[in-house]
C-alpha positions as CSV (number, residue, x, y, z in Angstrom):
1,X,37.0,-11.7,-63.9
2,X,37.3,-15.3,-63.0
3,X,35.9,-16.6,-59.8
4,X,38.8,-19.0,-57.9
5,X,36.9,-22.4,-59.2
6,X,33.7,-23.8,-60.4
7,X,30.5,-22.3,-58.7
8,X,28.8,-24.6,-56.9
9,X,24.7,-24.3,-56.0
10,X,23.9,-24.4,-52.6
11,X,20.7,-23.4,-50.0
12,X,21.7,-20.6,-47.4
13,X,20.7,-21.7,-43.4
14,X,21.7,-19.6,-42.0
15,X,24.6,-16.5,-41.4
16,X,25.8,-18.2,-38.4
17,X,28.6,-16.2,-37.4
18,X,30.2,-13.0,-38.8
19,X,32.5,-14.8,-41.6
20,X,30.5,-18.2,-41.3
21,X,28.1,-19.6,-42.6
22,X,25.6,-23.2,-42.7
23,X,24.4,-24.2,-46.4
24,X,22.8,-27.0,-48.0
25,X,24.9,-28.5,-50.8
26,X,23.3,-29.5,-53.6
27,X,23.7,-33.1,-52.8
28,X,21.9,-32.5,-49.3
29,X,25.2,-32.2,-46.9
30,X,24.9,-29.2,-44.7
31,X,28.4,-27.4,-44.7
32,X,29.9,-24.6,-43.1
33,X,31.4,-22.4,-45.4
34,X,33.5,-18.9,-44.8
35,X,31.7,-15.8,-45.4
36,X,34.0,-13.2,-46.4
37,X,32.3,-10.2,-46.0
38,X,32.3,-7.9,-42.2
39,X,28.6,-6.0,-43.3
40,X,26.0,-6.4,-41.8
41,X,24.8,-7.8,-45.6
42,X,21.2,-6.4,-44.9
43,X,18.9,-8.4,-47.2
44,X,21.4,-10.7,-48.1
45,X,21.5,-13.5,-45.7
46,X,18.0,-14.6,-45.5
47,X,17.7,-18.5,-44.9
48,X,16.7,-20.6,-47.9
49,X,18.2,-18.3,-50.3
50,X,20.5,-20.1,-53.0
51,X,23.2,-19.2,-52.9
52,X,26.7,-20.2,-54.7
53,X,30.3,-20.9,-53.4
54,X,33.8,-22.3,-54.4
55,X,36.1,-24.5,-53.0
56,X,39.7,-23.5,-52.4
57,X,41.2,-27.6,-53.0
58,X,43.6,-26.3,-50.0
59,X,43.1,-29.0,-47.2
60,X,44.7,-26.9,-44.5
61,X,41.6,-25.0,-44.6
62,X,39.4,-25.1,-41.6
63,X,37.0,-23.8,-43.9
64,X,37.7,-24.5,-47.5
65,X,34.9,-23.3,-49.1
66,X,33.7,-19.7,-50.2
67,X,30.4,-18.0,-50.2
68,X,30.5,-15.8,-53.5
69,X,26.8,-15.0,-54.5
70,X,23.5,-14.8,-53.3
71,X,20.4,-15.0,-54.9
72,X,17.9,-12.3,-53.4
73,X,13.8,-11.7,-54.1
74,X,14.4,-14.6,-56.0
75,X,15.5,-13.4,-59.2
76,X,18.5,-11.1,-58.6
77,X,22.1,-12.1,-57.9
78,X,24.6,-10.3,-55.1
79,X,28.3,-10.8,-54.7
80,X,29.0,-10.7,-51.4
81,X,32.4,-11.3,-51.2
82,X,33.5,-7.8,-50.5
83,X,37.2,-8.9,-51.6
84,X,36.0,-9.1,-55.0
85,X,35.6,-5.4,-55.3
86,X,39.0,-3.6,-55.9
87,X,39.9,-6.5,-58.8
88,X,37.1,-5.9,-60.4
89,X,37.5,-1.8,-60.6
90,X,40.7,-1.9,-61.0
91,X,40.0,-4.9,-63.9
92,X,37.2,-1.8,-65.3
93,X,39.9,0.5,-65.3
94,X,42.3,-1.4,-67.1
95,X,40.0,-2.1,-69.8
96,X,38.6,1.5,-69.9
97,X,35.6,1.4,-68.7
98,X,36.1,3.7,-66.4
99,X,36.1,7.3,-68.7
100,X,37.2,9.5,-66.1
101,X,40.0,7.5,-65.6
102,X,40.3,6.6,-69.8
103,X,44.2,7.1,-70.5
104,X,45.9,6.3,-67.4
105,X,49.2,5.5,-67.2
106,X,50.0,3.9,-63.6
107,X,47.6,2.2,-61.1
108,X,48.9,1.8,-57.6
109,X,47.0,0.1,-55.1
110,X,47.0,1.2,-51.2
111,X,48.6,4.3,-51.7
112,X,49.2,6.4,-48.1
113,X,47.1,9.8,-48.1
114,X,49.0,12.6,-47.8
115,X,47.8,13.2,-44.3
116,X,49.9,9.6,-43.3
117,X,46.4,8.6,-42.2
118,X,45.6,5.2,-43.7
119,X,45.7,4.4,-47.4
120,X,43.8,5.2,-50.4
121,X,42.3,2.0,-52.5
122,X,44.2,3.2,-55.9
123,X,46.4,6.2,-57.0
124,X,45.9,6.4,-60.3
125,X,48.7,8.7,-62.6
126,X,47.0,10.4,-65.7
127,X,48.7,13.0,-67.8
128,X,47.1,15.5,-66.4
129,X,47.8,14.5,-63.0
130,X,47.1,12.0,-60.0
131,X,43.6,10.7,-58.5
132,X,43.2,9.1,-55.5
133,X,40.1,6.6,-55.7
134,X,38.5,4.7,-52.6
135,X,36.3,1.9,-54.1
136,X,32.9,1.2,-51.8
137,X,31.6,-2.3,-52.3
138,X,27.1,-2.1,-52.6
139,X,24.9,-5.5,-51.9
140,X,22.4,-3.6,-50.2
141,X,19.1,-2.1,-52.4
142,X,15.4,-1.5,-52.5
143,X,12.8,-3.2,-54.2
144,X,12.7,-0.1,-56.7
145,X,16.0,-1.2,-57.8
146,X,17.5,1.6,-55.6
147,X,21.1,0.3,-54.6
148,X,22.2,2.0,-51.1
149,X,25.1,2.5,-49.2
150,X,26.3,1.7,-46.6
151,X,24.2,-1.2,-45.1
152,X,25.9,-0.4,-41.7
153,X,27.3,2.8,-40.0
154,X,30.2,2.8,-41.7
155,X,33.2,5.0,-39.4
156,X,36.0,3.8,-41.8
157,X,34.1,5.2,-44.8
158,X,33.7,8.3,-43.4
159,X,36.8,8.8,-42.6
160,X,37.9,8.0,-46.3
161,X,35.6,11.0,-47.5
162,X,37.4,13.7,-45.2
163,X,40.1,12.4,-46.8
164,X,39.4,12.9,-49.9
165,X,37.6,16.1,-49.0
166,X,40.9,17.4,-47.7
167,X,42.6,16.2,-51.1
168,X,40.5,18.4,-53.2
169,X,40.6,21.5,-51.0
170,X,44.4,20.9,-51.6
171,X,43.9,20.7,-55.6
172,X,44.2,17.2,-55.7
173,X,41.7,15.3,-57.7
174,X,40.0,12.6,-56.0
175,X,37.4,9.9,-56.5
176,X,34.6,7.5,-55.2
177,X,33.7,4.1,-57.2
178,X,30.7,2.4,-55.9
179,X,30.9,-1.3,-56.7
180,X,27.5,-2.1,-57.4
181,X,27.3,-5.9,-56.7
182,X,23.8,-6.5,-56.6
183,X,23.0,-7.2,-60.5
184,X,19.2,-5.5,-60.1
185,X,20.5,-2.5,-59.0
186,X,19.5,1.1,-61.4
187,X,21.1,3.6,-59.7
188,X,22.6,4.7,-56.4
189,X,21.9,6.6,-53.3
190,X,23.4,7.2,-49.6
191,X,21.4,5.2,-47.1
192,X,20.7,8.3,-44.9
193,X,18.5,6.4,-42.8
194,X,21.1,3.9,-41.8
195,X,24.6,6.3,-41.5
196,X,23.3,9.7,-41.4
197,X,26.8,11.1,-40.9
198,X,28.0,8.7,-44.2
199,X,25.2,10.5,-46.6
200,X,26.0,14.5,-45.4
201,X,29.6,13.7,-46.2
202,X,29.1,12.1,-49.7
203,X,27.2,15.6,-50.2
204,X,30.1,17.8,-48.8
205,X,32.4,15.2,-50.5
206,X,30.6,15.9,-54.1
207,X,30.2,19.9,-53.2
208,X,34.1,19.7,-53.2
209,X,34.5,18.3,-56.1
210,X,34.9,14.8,-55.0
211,X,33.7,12.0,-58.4
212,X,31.3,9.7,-57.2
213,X,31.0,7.2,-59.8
214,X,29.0,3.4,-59.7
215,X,29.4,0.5,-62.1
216,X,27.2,-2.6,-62.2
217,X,28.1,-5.8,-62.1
218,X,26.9,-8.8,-64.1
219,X,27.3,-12.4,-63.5
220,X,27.6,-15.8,-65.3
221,X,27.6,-18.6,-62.5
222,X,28.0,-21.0,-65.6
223,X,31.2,-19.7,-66.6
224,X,32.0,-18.4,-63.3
225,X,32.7,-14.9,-63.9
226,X,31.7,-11.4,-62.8
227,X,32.5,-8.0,-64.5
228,X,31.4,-4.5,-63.7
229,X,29.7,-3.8,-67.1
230,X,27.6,-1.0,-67.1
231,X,27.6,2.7,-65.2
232,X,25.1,4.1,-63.5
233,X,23.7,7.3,-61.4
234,X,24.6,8.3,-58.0
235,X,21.5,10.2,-57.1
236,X,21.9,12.9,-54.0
């Protein structure tokens, strides 16, 4: 997938407000760029980071440039645009990358739950049947290489997993995708110690016979493009 424009190289000051941010341009400017992402991005917003954005060319922007990626521990790249993530699953399910999914024949996005209570991320139609899939976007990990989620007590996403929950128990196949946006990342667990409630559900959730799958994602900031390339484990 193609970021919206050239990447351009900049020096995080600072998270200023919730979708703002103060960088250093490359040519020494400071500018305040949006930060599209409502986490709490926990060990993503440390000042002097580099960090990369775009610029949206609209001038009736108050803010026309983009925060896209961070560098963290100084080797490791993070997209934290959280907007980024249903393209790019739905992008690995187009192109098959996603073998549960391998064979689909529909993809609808923000499909209503049965229940009438809020919408699922995709409903995808195989031969066999439907799956609703809720896609969680991951920028938070340990220095093992450990990716976690969530990086934030997370209410909406625990209401997505009584959803599903209720979904199976009704012989409906559902799913969860974890996004994994930081490119260091090896494998996944719940961040218990951060949403307790989150990481028993995500247990009853796979008990029921809920698919919790994660995907890695790669980046080029020379081309400016991102992909989710690789699968990996979600550890319980």
């Amino acid at each position: 997938m193609n970021y919206p424009g050239p990447l351009h190289k900049g020096v995080l000051l600072r998270r200023c407000q919730r979708f703002l941010a103060d960088v250093q341009a490359a040519d020494g400017s400071a500018l305040t760029i949006h930060c599209p992402n409502t986490g709490s991005m926990l060990g993503c917003r440390e000042p002097g980071s580099r960090v990369w954005y775009t610029a949206s060319g609209n001038p009736k922007r108050k803010y026309p440039h983009t925060w896209q990626i961070v560098e963290v521990e100084g080797r490791h790249l993070v997209g934290i645009n959280t907007g980024m993530a249903n393209p790019l699953v739905a992008e690995a399910i187009a192109a098959g990358l996603v073998e549960p999914l391998a064979g689909h024949v529909a993809i609808k996005r923000e499909t209503m739950y049965r229940s009438g209570n809020g919408r699922a991320d995709f409903l995808v139609s195989l031969p066999a049947g439907e799956c609703f899939v809720e896609v969680k976007n991951v920028s938070l990990a340990e220095p093992d290489g450990t990716g976690l989620f969530p990086d934030a007590v997370t209410e909406r996403g625990q209401r997505h997993l009584r959803e599903l929950i209720a979904l199976r128990s009704q012989g409906t196949r559902a799913m969860v995708i974890f996004c994994i946006a930081h490119d260091g990342v090896h494998s996944l667990r719940p961040a218990d110690r951060i949403d307790q409630d989150f990481g028993i559900l995500l247990r009853q959730a796979a008990a029921a016979g809920v698919e919790l799958l994660a995907y890695g994602a790669s980046y080029d900031v020379r081309a400016g493009t991102v992909l989710l390339d690789r699968a990996l484990p979600v550890l319980l």
